[in-house]
C-alpha positions as CSV (number, residue, x, y, z in Angstrom):
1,X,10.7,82.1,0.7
2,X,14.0,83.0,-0.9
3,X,15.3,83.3,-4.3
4,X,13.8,80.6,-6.9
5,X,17.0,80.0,-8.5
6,X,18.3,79.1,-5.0
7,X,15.5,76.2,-4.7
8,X,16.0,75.2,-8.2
9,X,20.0,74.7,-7.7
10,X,19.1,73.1,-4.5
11,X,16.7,70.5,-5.3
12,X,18.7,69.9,-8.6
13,X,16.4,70.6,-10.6
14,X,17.0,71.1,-14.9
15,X,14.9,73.8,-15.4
16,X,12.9,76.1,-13.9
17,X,9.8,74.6,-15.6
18,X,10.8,71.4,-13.1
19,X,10.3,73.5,-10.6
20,X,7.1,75.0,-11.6
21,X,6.0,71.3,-12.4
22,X,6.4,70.4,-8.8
23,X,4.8,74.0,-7.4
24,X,1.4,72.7,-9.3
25,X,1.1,70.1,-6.7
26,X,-2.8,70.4,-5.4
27,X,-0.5,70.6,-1.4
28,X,1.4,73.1,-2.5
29,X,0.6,76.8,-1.8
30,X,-0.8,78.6,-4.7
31,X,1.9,81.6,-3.8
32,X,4.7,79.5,-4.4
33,X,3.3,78.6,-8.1
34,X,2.9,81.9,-9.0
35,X,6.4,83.4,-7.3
36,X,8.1,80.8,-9.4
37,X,6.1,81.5,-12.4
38,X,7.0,85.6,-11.8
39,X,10.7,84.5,-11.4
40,X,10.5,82.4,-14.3
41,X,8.9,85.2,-16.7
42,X,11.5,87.6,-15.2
43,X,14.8,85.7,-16.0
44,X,13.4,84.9,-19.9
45,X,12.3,88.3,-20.4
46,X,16.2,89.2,-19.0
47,X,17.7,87.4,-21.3
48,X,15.7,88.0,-24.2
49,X,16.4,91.4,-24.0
50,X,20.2,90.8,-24.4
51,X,19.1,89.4,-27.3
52,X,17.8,92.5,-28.8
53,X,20.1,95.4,-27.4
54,X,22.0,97.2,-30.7
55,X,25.5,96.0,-29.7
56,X,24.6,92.7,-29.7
57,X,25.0,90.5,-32.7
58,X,22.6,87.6,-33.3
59,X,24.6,86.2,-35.5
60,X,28.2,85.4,-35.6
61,X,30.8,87.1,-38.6
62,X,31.3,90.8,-38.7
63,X,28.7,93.3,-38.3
């Protein structure tokens, strides 16, 4: 299938949750819903934890 932030980009889409909308459709394979929804969960969970490393402020100012 390729990388899901390929076939976001490509089709333009805002978000990834557009193209999740568009992978619910009843003709669409159930395989490409859920690799979209792993991908999805996967870049969150990336950048969330970037959030919460110990050199990282949350807030800006000195530490």
């Amino acid at each position: 299938m390729g990388d899901v932030r390929y076939l976001r980009h490509h089709f333009k889409h805002w978000s990834m949750d557009m193209t999740l909308h568009y992978a619910k459709d009843p003709l669409f394979d159930d395989s490409l819903f859920e690799s979209v929804l792993s991908k999805r969960d996967e870049l969150q969970a990336s950048i969330i934890s970037g959030w919460l490393a110990p050199s990282q402020n949350l807030a800006g100012g000195r530490a």
